[in-house]
C-alpha positions as CSV (number, residue, x, y, z in Angstrom):
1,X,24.2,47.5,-9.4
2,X,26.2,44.7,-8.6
3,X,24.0,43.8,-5.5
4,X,21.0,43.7,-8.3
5,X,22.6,41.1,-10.5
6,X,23.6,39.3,-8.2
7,X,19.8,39.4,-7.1
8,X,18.6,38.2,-10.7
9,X,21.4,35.5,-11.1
10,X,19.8,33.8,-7.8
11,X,16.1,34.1,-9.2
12,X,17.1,32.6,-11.8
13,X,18.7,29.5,-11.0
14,X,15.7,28.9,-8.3
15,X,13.2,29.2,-10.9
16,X,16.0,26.9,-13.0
17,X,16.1,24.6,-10.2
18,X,11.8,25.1,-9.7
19,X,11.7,24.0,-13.9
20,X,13.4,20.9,-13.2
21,X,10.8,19.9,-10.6
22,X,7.3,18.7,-12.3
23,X,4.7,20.1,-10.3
24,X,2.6,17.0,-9.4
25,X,-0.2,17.8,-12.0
26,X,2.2,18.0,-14.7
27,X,4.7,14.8,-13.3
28,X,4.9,11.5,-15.3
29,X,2.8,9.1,-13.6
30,X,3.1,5.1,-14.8
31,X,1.2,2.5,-12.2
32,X,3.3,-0.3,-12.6
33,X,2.1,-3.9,-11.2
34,X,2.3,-7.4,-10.2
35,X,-1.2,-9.6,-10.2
36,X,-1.2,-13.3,-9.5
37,X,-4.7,-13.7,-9.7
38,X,-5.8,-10.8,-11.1
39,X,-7.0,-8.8,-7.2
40,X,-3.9,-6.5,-7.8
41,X,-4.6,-5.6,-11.8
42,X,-7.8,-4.6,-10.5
43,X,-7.0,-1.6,-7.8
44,X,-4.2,-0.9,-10.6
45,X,-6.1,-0.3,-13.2
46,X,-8.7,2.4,-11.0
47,X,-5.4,3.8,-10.3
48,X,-5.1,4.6,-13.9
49,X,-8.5,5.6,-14.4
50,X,-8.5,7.7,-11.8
51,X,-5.2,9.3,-12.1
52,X,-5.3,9.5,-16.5
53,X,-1.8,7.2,-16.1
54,X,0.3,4.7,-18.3
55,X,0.1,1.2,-17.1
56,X,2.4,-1.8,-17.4
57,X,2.6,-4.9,-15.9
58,X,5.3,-7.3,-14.8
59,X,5.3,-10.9,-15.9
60,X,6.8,-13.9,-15.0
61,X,9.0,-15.8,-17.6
62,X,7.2,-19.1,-15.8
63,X,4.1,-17.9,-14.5
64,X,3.1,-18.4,-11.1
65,X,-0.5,-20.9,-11.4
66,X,-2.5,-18.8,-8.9
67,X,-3.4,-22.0,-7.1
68,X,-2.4,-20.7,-3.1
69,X,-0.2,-23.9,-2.2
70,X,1.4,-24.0,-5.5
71,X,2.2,-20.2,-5.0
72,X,3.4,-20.9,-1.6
73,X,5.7,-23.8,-2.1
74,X,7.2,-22.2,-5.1
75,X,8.1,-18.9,-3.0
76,X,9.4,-20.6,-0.3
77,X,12.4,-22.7,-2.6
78,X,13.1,-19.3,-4.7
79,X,13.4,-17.6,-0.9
80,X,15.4,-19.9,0.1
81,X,17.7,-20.3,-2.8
82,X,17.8,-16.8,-3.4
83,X,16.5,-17.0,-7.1
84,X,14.0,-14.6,-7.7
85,X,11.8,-15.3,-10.9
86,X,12.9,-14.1,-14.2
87,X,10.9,-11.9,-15.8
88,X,9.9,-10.2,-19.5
89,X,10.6,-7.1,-20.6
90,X,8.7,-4.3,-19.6
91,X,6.5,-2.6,-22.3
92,X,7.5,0.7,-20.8
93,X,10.3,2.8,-20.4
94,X,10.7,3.7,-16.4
95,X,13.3,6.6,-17.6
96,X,10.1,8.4,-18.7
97,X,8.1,9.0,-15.9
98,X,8.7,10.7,-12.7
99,X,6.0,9.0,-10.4
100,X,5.6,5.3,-10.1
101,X,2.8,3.8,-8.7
102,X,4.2,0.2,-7.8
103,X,2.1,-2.9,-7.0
104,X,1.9,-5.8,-5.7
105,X,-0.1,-9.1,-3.8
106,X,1.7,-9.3,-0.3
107,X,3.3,-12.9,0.2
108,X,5.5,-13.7,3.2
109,X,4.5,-10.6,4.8
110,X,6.1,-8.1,2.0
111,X,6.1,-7.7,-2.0
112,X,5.7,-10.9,-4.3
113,X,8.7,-12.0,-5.4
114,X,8.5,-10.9,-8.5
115,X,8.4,-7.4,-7.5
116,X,12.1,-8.3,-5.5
117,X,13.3,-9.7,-9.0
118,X,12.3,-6.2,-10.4
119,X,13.9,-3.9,-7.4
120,X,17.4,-6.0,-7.8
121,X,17.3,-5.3,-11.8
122,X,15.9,-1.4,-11.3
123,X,17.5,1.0,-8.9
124,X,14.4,3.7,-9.7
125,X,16.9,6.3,-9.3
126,X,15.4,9.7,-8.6
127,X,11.9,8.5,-9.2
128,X,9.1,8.9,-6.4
129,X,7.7,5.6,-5.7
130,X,4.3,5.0,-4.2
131,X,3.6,1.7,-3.5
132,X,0.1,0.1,-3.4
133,X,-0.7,-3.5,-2.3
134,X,-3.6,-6.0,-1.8
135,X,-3.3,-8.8,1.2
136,X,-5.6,-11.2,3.3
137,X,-4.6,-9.4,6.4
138,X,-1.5,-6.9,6.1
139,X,1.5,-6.1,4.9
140,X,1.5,-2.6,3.3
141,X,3.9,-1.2,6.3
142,X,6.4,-4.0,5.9
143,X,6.4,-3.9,2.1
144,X,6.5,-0.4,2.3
145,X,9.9,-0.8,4.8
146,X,11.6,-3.4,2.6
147,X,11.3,-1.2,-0.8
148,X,12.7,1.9,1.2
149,X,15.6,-0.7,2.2
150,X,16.3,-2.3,-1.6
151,X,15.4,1.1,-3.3
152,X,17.6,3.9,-1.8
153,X,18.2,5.6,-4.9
154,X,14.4,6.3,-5.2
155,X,11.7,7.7,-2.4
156,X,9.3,5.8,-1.3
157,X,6.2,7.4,-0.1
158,X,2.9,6.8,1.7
159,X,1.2,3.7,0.2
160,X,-2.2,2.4,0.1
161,X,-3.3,-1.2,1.0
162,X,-6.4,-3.0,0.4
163,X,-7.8,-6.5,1.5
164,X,-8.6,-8.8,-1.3
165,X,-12.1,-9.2,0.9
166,X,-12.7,-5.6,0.6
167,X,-11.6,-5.1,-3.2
168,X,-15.0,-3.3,-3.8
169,X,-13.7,-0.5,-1.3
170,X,-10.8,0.8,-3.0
171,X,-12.6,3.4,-5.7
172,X,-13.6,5.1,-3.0
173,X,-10.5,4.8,-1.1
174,X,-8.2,5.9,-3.9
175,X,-9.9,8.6,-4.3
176,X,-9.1,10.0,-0.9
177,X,-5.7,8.5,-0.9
178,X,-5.2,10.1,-4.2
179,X,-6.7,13.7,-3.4
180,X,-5.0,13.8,0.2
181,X,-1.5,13.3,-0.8
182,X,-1.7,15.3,-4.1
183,X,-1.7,13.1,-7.0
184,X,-4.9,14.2,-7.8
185,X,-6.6,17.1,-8.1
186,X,-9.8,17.6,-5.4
187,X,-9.8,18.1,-1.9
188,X,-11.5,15.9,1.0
189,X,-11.9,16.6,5.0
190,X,-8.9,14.9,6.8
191,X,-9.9,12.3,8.8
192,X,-10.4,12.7,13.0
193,X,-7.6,11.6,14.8
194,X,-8.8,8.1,17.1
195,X,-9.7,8.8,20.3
196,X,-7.2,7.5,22.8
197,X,-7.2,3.6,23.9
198,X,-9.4,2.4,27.0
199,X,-9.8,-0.9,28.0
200,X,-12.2,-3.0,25.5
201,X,-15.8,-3.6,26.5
202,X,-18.5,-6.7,25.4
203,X,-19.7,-4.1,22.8
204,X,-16.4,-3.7,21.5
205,X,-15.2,-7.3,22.2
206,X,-18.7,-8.0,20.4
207,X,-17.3,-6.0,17.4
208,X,-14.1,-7.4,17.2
209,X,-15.4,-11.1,16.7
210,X,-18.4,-10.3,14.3
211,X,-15.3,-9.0,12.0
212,X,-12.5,-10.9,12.8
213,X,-14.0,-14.2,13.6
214,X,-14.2,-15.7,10.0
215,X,-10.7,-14.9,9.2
216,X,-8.9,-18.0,8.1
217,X,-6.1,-17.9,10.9
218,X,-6.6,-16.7,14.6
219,X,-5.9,-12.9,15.2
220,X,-5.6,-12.4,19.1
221,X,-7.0,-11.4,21.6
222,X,-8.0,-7.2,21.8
223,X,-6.9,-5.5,25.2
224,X,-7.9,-2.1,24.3
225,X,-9.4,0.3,21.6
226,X,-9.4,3.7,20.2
227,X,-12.0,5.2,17.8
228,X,-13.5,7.6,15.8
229,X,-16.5,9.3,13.8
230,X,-16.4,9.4,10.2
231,X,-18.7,10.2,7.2
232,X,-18.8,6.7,6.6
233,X,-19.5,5.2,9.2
234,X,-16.9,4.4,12.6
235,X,-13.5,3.0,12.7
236,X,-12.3,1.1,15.3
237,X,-8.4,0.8,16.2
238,X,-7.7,-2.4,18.4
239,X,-4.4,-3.4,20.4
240,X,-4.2,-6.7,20.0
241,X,-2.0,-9.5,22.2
242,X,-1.7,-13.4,19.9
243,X,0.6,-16.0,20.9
244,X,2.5,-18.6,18.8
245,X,2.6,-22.3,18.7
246,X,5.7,-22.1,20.9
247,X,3.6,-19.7,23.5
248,X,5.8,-16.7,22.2
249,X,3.5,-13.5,23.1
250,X,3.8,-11.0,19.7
251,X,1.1,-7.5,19.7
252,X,0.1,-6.2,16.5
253,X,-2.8,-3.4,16.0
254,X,-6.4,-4.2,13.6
255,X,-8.9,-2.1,12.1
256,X,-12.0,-2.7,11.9
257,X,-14.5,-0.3,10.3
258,X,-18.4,-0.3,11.0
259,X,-20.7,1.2,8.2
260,X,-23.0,4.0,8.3
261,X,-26.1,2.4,6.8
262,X,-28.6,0.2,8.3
263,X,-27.1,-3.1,9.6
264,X,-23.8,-2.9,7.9
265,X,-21.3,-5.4,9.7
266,X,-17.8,-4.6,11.1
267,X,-15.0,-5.5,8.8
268,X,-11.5,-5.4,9.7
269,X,-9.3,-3.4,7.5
270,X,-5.6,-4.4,8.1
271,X,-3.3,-5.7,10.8
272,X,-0.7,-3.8,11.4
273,X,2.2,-6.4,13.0
């Protein structure tokens, strides 16, 4: 007998402890965001489309003027001087949701500065954050490192990046991010691993240049590749050596993905550094 309650005191603080737990199709979910120019308020508001979440945005006090050597020389004193913008209240109360969808433009190579003003005034304690970022080139991993760092009260998952070049990508892409780690309901294939890296040919040098060649600043030089198949078409994973002006050798790896249809040109997806 007493071996019995004993059994139905433990049940019941598991399925206590299970309660207090939101499954994620019944958790809280608010995308929260940054947008300078209005790239990031885009894939932020198919987030909440897709997902059926609140949305709020954060706001400068003195708005940023979205011209990119404004932005730039601005960032660089509050950097260096260590003040942050101030910003407005948010419309929403971050005590009443459980998963927060946080973005942000990339600047510096990690999230706007806004979005450090908001970590240093919000701890996120006990919330799940899941970050999601726009860029020219890359910058989700390193955004994604420095939030786990400033935010250790909170967990920071899996994020999604998109370049501003490829803006019209990220339905689609959500939709798989969003379905493969649970946040919504659906289920898609997993993509095939990359095949492992040889040396890089002229068809995949060829590659390489036709989607990295326009890019504003140079991106190296590939040594080798992996890929692989998918229903979309075939992504390409490049190792990739670059020097500095001071000859300093640095390797960072790009993707590039090549349509399925009919003359569709490579693109490059993100660097990786």
């Amino acid at each position: 007998m007493k071996r019995l309650l004993l059994s139905v005191i433990a049940l019941a603080a598991v399925m206590t402890a299970a309660a207090q737990q939101p499954a994620t199709g019944a958790a809280r979910m608010l995308v929260l965001y940054y947008s300078e120019t209005g790239t990031t308020r885009t894939v932020a508001e198919e987030l909440q489309r897709q997902l059926g979440a609140d949305i709020d945005s954060v706001v400068a006090v003195e708005p940023y003027t979205g011209i990119f050597m404004e932005t730039i020389q601005r960032g660089q004193r509050e950097m260096q001087s260590g003040q942050m913008p101030a910003l407005k209240p948010l419309t929403r109360q971050m005590a009443d949701y459980d998963i927060i969808f946080l973005g942000y433009p990339i600047w510096f190579g990690t999230y706007a500065n806004p979005i450090a003003t908001l970590v240093k005034e919000h701890d996120f304690e006990g919330k799940t954050v899941v970050p999601f970022c726009t860029f020219g080139s890359g910058g989700l991993n390193t955004s994604s490192e420095a939030l786990t760092k400033a935010l250790p009260k909170a967990t920071v998952c899996q994020g999604y990046g998109v370049r501003t070049a490829r803006i019209s990508a990220a339905a689609k892409e959500l939709d798989r991010f969003l379905k493969t780690n649970g946040y919504k309901k659906g289920k898609v294939p997993p993509l095939p691993d990359f095949s492992p890296q040889q040396p890089v040919g002229d068809g995949e040098r060829a590659i390489f240049d036709a989607a990295c060649s326009n890019y504003q600043f140079p991106l190296g030089t590939p040594q080798t590749f992996g890929k692989r198949t998918t229903p979309d078409g075939t992504d390409y994973k490049f190792a990739v050596v670059s020097r500095d002006r001071d000859g300093r050798e640095s390797a960072s790896t790009i993707y590039i993905t090549v349509g399925s249809a009919a003359g569709a040109k490579p693109e490059f997806t993100e660097v990786v550094r």
